[in-house]
N, C-alpha and C positions, 0 to 999 in steps of 0.2 A: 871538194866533193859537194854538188848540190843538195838539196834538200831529198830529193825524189831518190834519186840514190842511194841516199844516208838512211831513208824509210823502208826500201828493198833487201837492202844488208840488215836491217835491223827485222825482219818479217822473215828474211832466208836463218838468218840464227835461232829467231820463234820455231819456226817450221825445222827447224834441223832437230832442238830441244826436245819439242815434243815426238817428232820422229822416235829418237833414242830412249825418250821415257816410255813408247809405248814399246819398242822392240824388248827393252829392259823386263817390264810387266810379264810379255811374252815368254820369254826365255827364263823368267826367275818363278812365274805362277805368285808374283806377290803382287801387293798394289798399295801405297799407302792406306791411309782408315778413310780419310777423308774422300780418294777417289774410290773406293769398294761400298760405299752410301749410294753413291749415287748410281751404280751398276748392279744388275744381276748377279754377273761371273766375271771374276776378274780380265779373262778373256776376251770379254766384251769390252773393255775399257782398255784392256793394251789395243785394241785394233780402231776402234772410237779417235785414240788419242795419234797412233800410227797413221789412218788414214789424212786427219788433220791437217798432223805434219808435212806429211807427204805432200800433201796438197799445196800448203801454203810453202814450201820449198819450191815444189815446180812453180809458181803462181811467181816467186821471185826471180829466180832462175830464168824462167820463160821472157819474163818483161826486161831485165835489166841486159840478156846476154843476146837473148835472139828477137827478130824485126819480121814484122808482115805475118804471114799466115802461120810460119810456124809458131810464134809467141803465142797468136792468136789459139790455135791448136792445142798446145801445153797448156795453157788456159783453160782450154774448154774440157782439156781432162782433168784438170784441177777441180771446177765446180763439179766434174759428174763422181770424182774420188768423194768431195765433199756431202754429195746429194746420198750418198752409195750408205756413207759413214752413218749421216744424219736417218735413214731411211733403215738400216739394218742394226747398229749398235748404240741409238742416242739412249742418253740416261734415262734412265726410271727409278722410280723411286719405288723401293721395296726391298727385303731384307736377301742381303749376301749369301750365295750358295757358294758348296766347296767345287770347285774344279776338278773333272775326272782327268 
């Protein structure tokens, strides 16, 4: 296994982690101390952390399994998953509210 490959796998297991840490958040309404700092509503941080994942899972996915436009494509929904995260859920810094 090359090196490029062996950095795909290692970026598809990133992005798979955080996928599941953010659906976990989601589904339990907890978040560790350290990520509920940096967010509003815990809410906000399972989906912050879910789009992420998601993101950098297809971004692996996309480059190491498929060729030409469609890579290209997963790709480009990857950065707009990303842009979406960044633009609707990034951290701030202010004190934790409860989840209705």
């Amino acid at each position: 296994m090359d090196l490029g490959r062996t950095t795909l796998l290692v970026g598809g297991v990133i992005g798979l982690a955080l996928t599941l840490f953010g659906v976990t958040m989601l589904v339990t309404g907890r978040a560790p101390a350290s990520t509920r700092r940096n967010f509003l509503r815990v809410r906000d941080a399972a989906l912050y952390h879910l789009l992420f994942g998601a993101a950098l899972l297809l971004m692996a996915v996309g480059q190491a399994v498929l060729r030409g436009t469609a890579g290209g494509a997963v790709s480009a929904f990857a950065i707009v998953l990303v842009v979406f995260a960044l633009l609707k859920y990034r951290p701030r810094r202010g004190g934790p509210t409860e989840d209705s």
